[in-house]
C-alpha positions as CSV (number, residue, x, y, z in Angstrom):
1,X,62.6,38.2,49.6
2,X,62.2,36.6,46.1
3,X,59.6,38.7,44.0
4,X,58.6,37.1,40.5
5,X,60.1,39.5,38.6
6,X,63.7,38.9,39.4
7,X,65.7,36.3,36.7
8,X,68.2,34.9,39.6
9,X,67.7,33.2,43.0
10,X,70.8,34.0,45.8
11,X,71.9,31.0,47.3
12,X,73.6,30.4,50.3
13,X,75.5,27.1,51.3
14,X,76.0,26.6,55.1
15,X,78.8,24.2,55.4
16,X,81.3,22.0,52.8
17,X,81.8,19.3,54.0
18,X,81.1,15.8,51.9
19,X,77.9,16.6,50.8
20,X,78.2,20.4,50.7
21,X,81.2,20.4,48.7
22,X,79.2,18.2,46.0
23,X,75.9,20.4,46.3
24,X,78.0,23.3,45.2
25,X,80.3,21.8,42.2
26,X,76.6,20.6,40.9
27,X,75.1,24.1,41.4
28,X,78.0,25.6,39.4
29,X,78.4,23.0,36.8
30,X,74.7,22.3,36.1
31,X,73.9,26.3,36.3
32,X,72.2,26.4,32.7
33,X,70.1,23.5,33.2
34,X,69.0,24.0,37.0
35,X,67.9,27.2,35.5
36,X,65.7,26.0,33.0
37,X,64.1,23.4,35.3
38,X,63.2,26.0,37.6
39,X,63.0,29.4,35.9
40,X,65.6,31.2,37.4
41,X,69.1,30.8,37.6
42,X,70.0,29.6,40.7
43,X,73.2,31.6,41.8
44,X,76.0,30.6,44.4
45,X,76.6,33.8,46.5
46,X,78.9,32.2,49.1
47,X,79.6,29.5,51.1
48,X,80.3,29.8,55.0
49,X,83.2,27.6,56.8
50,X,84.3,27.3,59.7
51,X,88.3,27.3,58.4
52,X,88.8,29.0,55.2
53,X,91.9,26.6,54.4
54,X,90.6,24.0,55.2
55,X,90.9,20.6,52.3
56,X,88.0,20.6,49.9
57,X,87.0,17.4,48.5
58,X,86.3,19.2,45.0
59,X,87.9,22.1,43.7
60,X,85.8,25.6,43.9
61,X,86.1,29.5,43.4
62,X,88.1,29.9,46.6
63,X,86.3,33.9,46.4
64,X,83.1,31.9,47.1
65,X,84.2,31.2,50.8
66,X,83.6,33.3,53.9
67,X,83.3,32.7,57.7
68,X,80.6,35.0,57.9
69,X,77.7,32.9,58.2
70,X,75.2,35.5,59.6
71,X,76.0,38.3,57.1
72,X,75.8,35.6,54.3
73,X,72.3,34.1,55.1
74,X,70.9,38.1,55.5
75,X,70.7,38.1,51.7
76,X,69.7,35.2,51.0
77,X,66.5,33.7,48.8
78,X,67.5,30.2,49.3
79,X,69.6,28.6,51.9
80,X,71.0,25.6,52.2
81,X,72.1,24.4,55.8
82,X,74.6,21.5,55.5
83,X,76.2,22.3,58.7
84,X,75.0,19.7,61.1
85,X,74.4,19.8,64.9
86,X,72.7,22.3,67.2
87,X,74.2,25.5,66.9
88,X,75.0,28.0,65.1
89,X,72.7,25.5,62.5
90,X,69.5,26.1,64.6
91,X,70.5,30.1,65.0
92,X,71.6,30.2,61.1
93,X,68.1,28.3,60.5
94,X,66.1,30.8,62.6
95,X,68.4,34.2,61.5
96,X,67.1,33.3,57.6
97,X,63.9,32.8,58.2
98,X,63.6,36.2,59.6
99,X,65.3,37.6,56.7
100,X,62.6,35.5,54.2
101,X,64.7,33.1,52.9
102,X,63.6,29.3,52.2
103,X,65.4,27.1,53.9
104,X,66.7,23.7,53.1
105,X,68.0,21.3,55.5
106,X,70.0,18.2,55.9
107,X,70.2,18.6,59.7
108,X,68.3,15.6,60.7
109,X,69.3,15.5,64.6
110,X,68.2,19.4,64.6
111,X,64.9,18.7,63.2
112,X,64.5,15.8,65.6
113,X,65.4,17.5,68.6
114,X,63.6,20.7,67.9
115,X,61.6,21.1,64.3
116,X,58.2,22.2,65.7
117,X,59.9,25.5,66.4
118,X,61.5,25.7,63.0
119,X,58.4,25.0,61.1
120,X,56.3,27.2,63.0
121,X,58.9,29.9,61.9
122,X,58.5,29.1,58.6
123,X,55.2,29.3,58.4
124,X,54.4,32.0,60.0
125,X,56.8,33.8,57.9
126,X,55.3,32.0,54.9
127,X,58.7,30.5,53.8
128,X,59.5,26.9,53.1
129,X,61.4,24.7,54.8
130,X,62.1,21.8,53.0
131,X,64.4,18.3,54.9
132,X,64.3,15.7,52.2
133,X,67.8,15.0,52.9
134,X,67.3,14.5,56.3
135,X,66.4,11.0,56.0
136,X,67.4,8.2,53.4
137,X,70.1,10.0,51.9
138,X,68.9,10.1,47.8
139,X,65.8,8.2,48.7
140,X,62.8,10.0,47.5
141,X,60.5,9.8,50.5
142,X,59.7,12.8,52.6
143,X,58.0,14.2,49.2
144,X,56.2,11.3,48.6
145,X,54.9,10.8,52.0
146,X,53.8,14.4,52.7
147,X,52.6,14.6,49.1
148,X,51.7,11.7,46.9
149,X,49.9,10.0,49.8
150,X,48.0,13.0,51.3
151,X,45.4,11.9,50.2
152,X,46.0,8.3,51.7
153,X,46.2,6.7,55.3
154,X,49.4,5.3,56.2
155,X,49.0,3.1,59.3
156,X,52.6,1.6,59.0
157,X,56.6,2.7,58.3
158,X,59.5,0.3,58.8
159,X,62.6,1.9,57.3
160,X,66.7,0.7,57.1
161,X,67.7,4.4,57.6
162,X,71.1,4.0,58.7
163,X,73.7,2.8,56.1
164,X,76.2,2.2,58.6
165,X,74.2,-0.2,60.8
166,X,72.7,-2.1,57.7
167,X,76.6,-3.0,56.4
168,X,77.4,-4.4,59.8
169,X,74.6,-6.6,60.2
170,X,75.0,-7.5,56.7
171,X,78.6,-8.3,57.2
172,X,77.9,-10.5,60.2
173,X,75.0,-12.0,58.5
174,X,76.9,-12.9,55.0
175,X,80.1,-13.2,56.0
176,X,79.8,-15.0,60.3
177,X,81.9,-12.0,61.3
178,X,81.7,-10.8,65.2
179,X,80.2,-7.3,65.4
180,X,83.9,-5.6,66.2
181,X,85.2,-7.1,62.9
182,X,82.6,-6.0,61.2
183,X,82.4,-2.0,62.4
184,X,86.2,-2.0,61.8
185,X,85.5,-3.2,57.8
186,X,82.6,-0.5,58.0
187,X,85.3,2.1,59.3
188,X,88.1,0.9,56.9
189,X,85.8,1.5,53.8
190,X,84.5,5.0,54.9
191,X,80.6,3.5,56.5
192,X,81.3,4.5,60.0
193,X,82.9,7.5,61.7
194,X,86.2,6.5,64.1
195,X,83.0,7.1,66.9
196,X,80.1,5.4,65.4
197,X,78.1,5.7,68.6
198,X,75.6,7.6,67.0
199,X,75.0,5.2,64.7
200,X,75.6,2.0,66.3
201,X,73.5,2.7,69.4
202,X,70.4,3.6,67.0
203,X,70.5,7.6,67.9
204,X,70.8,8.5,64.1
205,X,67.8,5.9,63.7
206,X,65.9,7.3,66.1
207,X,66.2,11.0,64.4
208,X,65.2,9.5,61.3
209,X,62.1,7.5,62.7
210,X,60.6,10.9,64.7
211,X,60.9,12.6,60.9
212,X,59.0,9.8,59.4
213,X,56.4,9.4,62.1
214,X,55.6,13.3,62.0
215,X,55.0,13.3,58.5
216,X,53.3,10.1,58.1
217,X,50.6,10.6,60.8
218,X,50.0,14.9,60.9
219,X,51.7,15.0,64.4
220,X,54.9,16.4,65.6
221,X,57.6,13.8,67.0
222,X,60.4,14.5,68.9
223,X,63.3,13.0,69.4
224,X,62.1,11.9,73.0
225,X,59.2,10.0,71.7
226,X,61.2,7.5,70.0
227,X,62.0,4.6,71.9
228,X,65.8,3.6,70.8
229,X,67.8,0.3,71.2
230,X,71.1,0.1,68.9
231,X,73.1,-3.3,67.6
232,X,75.9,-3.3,69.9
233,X,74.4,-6.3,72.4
234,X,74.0,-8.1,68.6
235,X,76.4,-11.6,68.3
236,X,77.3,-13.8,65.5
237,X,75.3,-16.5,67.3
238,X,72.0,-14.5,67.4
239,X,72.7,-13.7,63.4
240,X,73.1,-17.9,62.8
241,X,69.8,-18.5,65.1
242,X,68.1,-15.9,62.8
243,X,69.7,-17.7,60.0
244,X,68.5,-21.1,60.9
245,X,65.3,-20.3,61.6
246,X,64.7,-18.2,57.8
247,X,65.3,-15.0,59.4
248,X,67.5,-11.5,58.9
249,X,68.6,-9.3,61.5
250,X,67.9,-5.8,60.7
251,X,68.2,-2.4,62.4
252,X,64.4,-1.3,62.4
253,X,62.9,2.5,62.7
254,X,59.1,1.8,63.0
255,X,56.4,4.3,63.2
256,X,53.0,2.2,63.4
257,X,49.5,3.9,63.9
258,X,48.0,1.8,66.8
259,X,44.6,1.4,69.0
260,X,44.4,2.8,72.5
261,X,41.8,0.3,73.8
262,X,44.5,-1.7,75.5
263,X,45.6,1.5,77.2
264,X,42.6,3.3,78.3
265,X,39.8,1.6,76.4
266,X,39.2,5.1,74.6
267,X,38.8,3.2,71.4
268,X,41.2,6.1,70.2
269,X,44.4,6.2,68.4
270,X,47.9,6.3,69.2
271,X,51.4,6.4,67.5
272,X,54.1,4.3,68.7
273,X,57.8,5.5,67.2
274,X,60.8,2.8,68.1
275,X,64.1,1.6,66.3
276,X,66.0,-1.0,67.7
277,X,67.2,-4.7,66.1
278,X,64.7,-6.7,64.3
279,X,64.3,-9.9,63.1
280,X,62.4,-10.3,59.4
281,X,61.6,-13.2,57.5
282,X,64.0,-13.9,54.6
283,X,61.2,-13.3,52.3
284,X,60.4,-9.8,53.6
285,X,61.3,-7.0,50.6
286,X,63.3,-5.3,53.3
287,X,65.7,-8.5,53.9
288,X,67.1,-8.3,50.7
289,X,68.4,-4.6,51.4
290,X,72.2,-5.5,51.5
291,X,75.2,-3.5,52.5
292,X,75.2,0.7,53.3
293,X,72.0,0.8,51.2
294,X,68.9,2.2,53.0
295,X,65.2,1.7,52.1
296,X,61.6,2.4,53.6
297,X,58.9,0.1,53.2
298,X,55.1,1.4,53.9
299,X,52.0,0.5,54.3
300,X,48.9,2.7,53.4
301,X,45.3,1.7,53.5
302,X,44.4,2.4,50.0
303,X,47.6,2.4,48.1
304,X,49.1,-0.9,50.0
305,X,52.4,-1.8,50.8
306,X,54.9,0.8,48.8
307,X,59.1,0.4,49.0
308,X,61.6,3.5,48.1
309,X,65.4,2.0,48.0
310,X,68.5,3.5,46.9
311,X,71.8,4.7,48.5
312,X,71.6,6.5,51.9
313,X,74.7,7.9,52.4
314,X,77.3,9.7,50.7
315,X,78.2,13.0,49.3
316,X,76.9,12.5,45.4
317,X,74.1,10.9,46.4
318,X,72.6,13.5,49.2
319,X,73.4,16.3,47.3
320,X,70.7,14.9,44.8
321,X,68.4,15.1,47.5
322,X,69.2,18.2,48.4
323,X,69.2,19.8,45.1
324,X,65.8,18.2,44.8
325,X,64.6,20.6,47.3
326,X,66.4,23.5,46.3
327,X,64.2,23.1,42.6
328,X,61.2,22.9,44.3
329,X,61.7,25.7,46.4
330,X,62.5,27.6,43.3
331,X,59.9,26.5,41.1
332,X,57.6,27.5,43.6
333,X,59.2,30.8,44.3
334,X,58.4,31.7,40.6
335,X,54.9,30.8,40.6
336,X,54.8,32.9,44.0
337,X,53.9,30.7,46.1
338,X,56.3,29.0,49.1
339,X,54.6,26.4,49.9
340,X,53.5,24.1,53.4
341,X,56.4,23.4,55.2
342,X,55.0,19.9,56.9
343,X,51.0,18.3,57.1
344,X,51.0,18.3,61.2
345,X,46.7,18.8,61.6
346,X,46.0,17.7,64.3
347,X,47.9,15.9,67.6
348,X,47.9,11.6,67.6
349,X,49.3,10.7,71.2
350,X,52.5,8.9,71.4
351,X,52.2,5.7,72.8
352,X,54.7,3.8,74.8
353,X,56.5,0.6,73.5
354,X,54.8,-1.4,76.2
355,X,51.7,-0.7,74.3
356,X,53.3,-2.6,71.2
357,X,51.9,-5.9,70.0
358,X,54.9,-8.0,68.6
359,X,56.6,-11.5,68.9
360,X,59.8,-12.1,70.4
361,X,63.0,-14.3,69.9
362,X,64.2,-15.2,73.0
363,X,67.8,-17.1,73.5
364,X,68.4,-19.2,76.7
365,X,71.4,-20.8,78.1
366,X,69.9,-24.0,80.8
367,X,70.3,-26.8,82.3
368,X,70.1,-29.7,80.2
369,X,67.4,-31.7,82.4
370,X,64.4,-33.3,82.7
371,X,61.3,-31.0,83.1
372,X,62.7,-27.8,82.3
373,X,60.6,-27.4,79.1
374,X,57.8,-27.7,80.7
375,X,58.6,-25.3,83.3
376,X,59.3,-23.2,80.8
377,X,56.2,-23.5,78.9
378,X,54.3,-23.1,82.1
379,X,56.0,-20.0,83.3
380,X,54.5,-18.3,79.9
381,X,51.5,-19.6,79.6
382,X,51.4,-18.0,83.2
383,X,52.1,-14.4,81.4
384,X,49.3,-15.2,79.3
385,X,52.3,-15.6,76.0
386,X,52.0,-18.4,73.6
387,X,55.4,-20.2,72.1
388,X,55.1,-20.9,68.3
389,X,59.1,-22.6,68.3
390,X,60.9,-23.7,70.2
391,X,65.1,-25.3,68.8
392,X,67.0,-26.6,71.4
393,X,70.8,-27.0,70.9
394,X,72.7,-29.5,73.4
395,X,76.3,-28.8,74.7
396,X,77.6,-31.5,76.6
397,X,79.9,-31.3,79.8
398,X,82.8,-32.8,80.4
399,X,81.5,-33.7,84.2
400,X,78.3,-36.0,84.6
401,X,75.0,-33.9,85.2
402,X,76.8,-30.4,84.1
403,X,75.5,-30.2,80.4
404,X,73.7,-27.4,79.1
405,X,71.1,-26.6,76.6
406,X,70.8,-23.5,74.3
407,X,67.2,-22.7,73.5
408,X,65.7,-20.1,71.0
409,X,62.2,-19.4,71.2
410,X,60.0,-17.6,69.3
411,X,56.8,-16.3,70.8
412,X,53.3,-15.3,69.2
413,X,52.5,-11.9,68.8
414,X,51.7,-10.0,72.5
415,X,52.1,-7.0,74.1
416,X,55.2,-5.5,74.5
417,X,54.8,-5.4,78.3
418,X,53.4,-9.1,78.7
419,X,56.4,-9.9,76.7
420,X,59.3,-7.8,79.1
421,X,57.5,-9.5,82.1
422,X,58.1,-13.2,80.9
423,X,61.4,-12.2,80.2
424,X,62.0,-10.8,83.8
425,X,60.3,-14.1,85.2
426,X,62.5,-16.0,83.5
427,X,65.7,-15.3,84.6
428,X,64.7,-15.6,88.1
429,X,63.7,-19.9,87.4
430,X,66.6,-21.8,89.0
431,X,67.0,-24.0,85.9
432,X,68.1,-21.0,83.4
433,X,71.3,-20.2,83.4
434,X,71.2,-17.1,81.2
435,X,69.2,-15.0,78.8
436,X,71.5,-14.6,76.3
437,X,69.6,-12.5,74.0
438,X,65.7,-10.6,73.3
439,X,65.3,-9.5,69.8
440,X,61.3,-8.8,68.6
441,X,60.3,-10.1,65.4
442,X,58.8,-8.3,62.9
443,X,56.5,-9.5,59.3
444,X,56.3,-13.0,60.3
């Protein structure tokens, strides 16, 4: 372990890949000045691969590389895990701790699935373990949220935290492009892997949104509490309804601190954690986040409504974030001091979606005749829902009596589960034809 007599920090780099490979050429290039910003050099002991030959995206000290992972980590001050996935990450993770190291981490799907474990580690070993790249790429906002507004209450976080999602919606909202066009342009130029489930059907979201709800309300979220829709069932029509009507379709993560009394009338709190598509007023700070770019927008009840933008993806710009860690963890290794891991104080339930108060666009496909309005109107009011618009859209038939109607409706703001039932009530009137699409609507 580190003592504050020794000049030089070991690292250890777990993984090269895009972002490892430039976390490494900036640890060697910027030695001299990473070493006055932290007061110690900072030195590269090795890097562990899984091939030794395999391509590099930037040329370094081939004597640098070993497949030894285990033996690497054992001596150790700082490391770096840019591996990804479960294992060996979550074994590397847990075999330095052991050994004293600080840890930092990219590994946002590990520390979704399983981070309680890691930071009890860490703590109890009184080591950091530090995630800022975990979420939002360069974006600046685990620090912020566990520090600068510690001494704040956030009761909301809605964050564009997956680059690859953003483009596509972008590109079907600027551009009229059908979904598959626009993941193959977001493929073509590097945005999305040849299998973009992960990202497409909101897992990667989701990852992100348990990190951000942990930290922003003192509790520990796992991967499970999150509830996940992706952008797949998204069309070019729904993105010209949204148009039309002065909205954007975005992929939401939204963490939200909400009351119980609708549950169990405890008068208590709750946190509900969900990503899934969202529609946002065209006005909204968020909307104007265009292309792979990523940004979190939150709202605190003394310091108000705060946005951090920038570049979420990418090797250059993650290895900032990473490095950012790697100098506090240093700095603080000097003074002698490691430093809390997370803020979790106390537990704040997880609430179900159903809980949820939101409004909801709702697309229809029906008969074009008289008094199915008003059937409709009647069948929510029945649910207790209000409608605040209704646009109707006539296709006629070639045949006498066989025209249809397109109808988008927005609702007031209800529950989530008031909301599902209307839905479910719908489709079973004669007169409707389809439900061709349920997207909630957010900032309106």
């Amino acid at each position: 372990m580190f003592s504050p007599a020794l000049s030089t920090l070991k690292i250890a780099l777990l993984g090269c890949g895009n972002v490892g490979s430039q976390v490494a050429r900036i640890l060697l290039e910027d030695a001299d000045a990473l070493a006055a910003r932290t007061g110690a050099r900072l030195e590269l002991t090795g890097i562990a691969v899984r091939n030794l030959d395999a391509p590099r995206d930037v040329d370094l000290p081939r004597e640098l590389f070993t497949t030894d992972a285990e033996s690497l980590v054992e001596g150790a001050d700082i490391v770096i895990e840019l591996m990804g996935g479960i294992e060996p990450a979550r074994s590397l993770i847990l075999r330095s701790i052991d050994h004293g190291a600080t840890v930092v981490s990219g590994n946002k799907a590990l520390l979704a699935l399983d981070g309680p474990t890691l930071y009890e580690k860490a703590d109890a070993a009184r080591v950091q373990l530090s995630y800022e790249a975990a979420v939002a790429g360069a974006i600046p906002i685990l620090r912020p949220i566990r520090d600068s507004l510690s001494g704040d209450r956030i009761t909301r976080v809605l964050g564009i935290v997956n680059g690859t999602t953003n483009f596509i919606l972008d590109q079907m909202d600027t551009t009229g492009a059908q979904f598959d066009d626009a993941l193959a342009e977001a493929q073509r130029l590097g945005y999305a892997e040849a299998d973009p489930t992960a990202d497409v059907e909101g897992h990667d979201a989701a990852a992100k949104g348990a990190i951000l709800a942990s930290l922003s309300f003192h509790t520990r979220f796992a991967l499970e509490d999150v509830y996940c829709e992706g952008i797949t069932k998204v069309t070019a029509d729904d993105i010209a309804a949204a148009k039309d009507a002065g909205f954007v379709i975005k992929l939401l993560a939204i963490a939200e601190l909400l009351p119980r009394d609708d549950v169990d009338g405890a008068g208590s709190q709750g946190v509900s954690v969900r990503v899934h598509p969202t529609l946002l007023p065209r006005d909204h700070p968020l909307a104007a986040v265009h292309g792979a770019f990523n940004a979190v927008f939150i709202e605190a009840e003394n310091a108000g409504e705060l946005m951090f933008y920038g570049q979420g993806a990418g090797g250059t710009p993650t290895a900032s974030a990473v490095l950012g860690d790697v100098v506090s963890a240093a700095r603080r290794m000097v003074l002698g001091g490691p430093g809390r891991t997370e803020t979790t104080t106390g537990h704040v339930p997880s609430m179900s979606i159903d809980s949820v108060k939101t409004s909801y666009s709702i697309g229809l496909e029906v008969a074009d005749q008289p008094g199915v309005l008003a059937r409709i109107a009647q069948l929510f009011a029945e649910q207790g829902v209000s409608i605040e618009t209704m646009r109707q859209n006539i296709h006629p038939a070639g045949t006498p009596g066989d025209a249809t109607a397109e109808l988008r409706i927005v609702t007031h703001r209800a529950t989530e589960a008031a909301l599902a039932t209307t839905v479910q009530h719908i489709q079973d009137l004669a007169v409707i034809n389809s439900v061709t699409s349920v997207l909630r609507v957010e900032g309106a």
